[in-house]
C-alpha positions in Angstrom: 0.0 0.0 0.0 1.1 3.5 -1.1 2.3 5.6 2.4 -0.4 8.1 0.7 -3.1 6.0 0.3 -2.1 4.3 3.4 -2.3 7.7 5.4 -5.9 8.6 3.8 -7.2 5.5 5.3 -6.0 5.8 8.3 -7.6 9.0 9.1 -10.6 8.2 7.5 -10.7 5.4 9.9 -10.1 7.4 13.0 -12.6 9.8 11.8 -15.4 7.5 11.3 -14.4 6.2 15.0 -14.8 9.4 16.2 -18.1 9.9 14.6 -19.4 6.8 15.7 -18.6 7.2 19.0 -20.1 10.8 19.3 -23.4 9.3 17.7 -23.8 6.8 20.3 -25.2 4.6 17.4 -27.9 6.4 18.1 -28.2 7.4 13.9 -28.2 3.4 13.1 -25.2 3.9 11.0 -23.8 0.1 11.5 -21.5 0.5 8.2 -17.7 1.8 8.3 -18.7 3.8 5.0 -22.2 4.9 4.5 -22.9 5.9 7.8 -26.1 7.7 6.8 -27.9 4.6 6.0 -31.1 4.5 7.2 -31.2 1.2 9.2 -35.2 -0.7 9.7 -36.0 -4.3 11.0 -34.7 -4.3 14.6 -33.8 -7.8 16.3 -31.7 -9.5 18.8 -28.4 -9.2 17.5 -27.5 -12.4 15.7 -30.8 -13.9 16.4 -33.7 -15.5 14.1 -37.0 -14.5 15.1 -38.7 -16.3 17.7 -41.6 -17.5 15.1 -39.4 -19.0 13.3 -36.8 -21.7 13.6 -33.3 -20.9 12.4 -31.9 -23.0 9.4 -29.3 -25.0 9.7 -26.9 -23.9 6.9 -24.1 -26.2 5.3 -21.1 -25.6 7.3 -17.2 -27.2 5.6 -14.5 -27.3 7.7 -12.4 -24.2 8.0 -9.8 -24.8 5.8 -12.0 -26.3 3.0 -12.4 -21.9 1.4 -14.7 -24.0 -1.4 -14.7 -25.1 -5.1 -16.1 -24.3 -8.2 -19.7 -24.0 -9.8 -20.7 -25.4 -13.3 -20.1 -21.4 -14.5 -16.3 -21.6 -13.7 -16.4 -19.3 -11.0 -15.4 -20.4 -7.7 -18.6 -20.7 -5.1 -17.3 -20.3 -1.2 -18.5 -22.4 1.5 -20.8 -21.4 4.0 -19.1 -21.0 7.3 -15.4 -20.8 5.7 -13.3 -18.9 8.0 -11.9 -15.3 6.3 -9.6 -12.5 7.0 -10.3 -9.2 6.3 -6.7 -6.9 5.8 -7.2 -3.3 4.2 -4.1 -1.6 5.6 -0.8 -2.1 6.1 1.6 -5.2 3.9 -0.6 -8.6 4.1 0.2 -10.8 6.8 0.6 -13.8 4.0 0.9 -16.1 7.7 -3.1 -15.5 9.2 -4.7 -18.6 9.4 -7.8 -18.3 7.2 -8.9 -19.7 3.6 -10.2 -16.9 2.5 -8.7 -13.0 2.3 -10.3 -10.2 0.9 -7.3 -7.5 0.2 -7.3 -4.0 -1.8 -7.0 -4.5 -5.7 -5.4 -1.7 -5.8 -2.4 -1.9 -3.2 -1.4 -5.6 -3.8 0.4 -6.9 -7.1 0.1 -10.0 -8.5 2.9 -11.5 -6.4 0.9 -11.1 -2.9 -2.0 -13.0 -4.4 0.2 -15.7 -6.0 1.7 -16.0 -2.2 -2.0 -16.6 -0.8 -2.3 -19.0 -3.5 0.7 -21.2 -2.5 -0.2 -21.4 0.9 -3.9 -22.6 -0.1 -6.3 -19.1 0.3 -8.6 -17.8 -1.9 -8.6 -14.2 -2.1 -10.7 -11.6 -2.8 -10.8 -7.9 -5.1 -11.7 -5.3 -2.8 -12.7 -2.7 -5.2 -14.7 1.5 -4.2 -17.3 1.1 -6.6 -19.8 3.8 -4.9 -17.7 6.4 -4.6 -14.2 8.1 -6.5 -11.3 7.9 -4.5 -8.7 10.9 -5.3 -6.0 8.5 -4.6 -7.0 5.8 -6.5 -4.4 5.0 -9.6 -7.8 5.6 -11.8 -9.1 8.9 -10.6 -8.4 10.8 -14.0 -10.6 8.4 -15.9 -13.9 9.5 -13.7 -15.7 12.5 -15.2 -16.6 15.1 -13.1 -20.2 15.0 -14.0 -19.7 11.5 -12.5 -18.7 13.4 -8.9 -21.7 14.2 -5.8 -21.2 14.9 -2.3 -18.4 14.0 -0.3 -18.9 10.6 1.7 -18.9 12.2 5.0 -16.0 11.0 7.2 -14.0 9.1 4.2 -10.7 11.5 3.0 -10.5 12.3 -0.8 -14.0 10.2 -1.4 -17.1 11.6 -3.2 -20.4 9.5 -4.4 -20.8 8.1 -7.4 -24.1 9.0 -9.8 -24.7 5.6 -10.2 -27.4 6.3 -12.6 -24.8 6.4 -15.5 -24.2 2.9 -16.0 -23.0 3.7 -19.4 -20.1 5.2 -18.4 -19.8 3.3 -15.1 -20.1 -0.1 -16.6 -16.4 -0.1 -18.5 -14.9 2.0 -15.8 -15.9 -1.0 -13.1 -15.0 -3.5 -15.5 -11.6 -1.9 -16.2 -11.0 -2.5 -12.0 -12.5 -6.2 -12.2 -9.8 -6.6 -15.2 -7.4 -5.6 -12.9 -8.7 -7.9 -10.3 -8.4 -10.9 -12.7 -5.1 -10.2 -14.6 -3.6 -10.2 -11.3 -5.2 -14.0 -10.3 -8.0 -13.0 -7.5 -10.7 -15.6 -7.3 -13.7 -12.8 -6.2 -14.7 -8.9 -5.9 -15.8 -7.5 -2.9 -17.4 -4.0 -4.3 -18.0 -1.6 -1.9 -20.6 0.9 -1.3 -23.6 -0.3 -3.2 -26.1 1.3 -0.7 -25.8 4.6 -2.4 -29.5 5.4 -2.1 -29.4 5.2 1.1 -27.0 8.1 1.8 -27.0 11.8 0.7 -25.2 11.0 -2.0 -25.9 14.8 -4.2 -28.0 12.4 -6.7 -31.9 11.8 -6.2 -30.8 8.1 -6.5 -34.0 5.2 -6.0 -34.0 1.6 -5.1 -34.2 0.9 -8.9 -30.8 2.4 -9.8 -29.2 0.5 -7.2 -30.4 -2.7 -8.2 -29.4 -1.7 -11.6 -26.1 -0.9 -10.9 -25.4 -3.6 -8.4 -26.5 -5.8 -10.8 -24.2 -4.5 -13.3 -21.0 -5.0 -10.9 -22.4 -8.6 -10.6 -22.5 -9.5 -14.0 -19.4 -7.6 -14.9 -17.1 -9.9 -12.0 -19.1 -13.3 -13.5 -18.6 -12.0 -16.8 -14.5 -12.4 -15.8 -14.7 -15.4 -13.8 -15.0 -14.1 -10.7 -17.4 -14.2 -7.8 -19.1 -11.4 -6.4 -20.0 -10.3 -3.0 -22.7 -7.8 -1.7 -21.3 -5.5 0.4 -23.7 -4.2 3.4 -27.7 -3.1 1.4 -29.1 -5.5 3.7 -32.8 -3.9 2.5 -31.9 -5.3 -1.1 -30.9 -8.7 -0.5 -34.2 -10.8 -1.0 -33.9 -9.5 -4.5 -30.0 -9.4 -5.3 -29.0 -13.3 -3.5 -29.3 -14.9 -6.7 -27.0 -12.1 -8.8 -24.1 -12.2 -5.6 -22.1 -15.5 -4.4 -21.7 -14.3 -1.1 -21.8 -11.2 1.5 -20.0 -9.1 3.4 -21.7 -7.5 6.4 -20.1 -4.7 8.8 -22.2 -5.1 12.2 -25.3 -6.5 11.6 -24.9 -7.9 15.2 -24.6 -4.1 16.6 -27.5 -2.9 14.8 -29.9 -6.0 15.2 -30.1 -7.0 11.5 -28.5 -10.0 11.3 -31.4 -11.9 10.3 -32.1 -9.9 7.3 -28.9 -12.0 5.8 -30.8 -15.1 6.2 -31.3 -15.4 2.4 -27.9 -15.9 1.7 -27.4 -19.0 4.0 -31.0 -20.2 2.9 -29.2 -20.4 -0.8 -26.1 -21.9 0.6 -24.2 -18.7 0.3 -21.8 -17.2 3.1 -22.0 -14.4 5.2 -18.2 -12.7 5.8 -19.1 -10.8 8.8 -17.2 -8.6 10.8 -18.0 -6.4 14.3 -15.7 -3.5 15.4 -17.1 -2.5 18.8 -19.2 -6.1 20.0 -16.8 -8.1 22.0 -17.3 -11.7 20.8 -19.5 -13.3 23.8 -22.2 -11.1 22.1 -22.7 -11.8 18.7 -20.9 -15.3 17.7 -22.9 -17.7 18.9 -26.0 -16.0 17.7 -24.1 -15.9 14.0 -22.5 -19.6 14.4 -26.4 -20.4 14.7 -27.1 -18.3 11.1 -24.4 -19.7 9.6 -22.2 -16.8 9.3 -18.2 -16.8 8.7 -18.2 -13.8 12.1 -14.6 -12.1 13.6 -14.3 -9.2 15.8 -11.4 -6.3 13.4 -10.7 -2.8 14.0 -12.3 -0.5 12.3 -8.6 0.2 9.9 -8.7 -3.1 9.0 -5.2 -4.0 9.9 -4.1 -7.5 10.2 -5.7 -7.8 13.7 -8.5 -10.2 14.3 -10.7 -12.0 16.8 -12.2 -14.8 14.7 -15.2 -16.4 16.2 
């Protein structure tokens, strides 16, 4: 990772900390980015209702990170253990099958290491929002460019209306991803129309453009994860292959990821604040792949 891009992060993180902790949750911003979302559906953390009995999803052993499906893509394993490393050099030596790393700041080389040792690894890719520091910036168009996302450094929203123009730019990253040999793409920020983003953006463009990431990463042989937009996953489990949750447990919304381990799909789930006597059991009993990280995403973690 770049010391600049590095450095950005960094202080986005410790701003979003701060902001978190002055809210007092009380907003119901459970997301590290986004925090504006508006957040519905309250329940006990981790828990299925009580009028229903919780499923009892396909778990594989931890080091088993999945295989492939009859499309070529590779389909992970619900309950498959992950880490999640956004800063700093990757700690190649963390015991988990799967990683999900930035595109951007790791070469080919890092992945090829995570390959030798066994792990699949995932694209973690800003599709949402422009990043100033991003090697890429100069291709977005201004017209492109909304409001700043409050609390991230050098990040604005996206008008993700404009698939047109969206569409190659996203597939341009998701080559990237592939040419340098990552299995899936974790795109983030596809909760837009959620957030004051500067755009009158509806449910329908989000589907839309969520969609279009979808097909784009299966269109390249690689899998696809929703990140967060936990109100659009009855209608987007069949487009993703798995998802990644920031703290569902926090904000009593665990449940609403139920679809994805009714289809056999994983949840990658991670909780900043919750210490881990509060939410894993109640996500061991969804089916969920759950660890405690710090909100930088360093190599830290507390796997449940």
């Amino acid at each position: 990772m770049t010391a600049q891009a590095r450095t950005r992060r960094r202080l986005a993180a410790l701003t979003a900390a701060g902001l978190l902790a002055l809210a007092g949750c009380s907003s119901g911003g459970g997301s590290a980015k986004g925090g504006s979302e508006t957040r519905t559906d309250r329940t006990a953390p981790g828990t299925p209702p009580s009028s229903s009995a919780a499923p009892t999803p396909g778990r594989s052993p931890q080091g088993t990170p999945g295989g492939s499906g009859a499309d070529g893509h590779w389909r992970p394993r619900p309950g498959t253990a992950w880490q999640w490393q956004l800063d700093g050099a990757v700690d190649t030596s963390v015991d988990a099958p799967v990683y999900d790393i930035d595109g951007f700041e790791n070469d080919a080389r890092t992945v090829a290491r995570l390959h030798d040792r066994g792990r699949k690894v995932i694209c973690y890719i800003n599709a949402g929002a422009w990043e100033d520091f991003r090697d890429d910036h100069d291709a977005f168009p201004e017209s492109l460019l909304g409001a700043k996302n409050k609390g991230w450094k050098g990040e604005k929203w996206l008008d993700i209306r404009r698939l047109d123009v969206l569409a190659p730019l996203m597939g341009k990253r998701m080559d990237m991803c592939r040419e340098k040999g990552f299995d899936a793409v974790e795109p983030d920020l596809t909760e837009g129309f959620r957030n004051n983003t500067g755009f009158p953006l509806t449910a329908a463009d989000q589907l839309a453009f969520n969609r279009m990431l979808a097909r784009q990463a299966h269109e390249r042989g690689l899998a696809v994860g929703l990140k967060n937009d936990l109100e659009q996953v009855p209608q987007l489990v069949g487009d993703f292959d798995f998802a990644v949750n920031e703290q569902c447990a926090q904000f009593k919304e665990c449940d609403r990821l139920r679809p994805f381990a009714e289809h056999g799909k994983p949840v990658f789930h991670v909780e900043y604040e919750l210490p881990k006597e509060d939410f894993c059991a109640g996500t061991r009993q969804l089916g969920f792949s759950s660890m405690r990280k710090k909100l930088g995403l360093d190599a830290w973690r507390e796997p449940c």
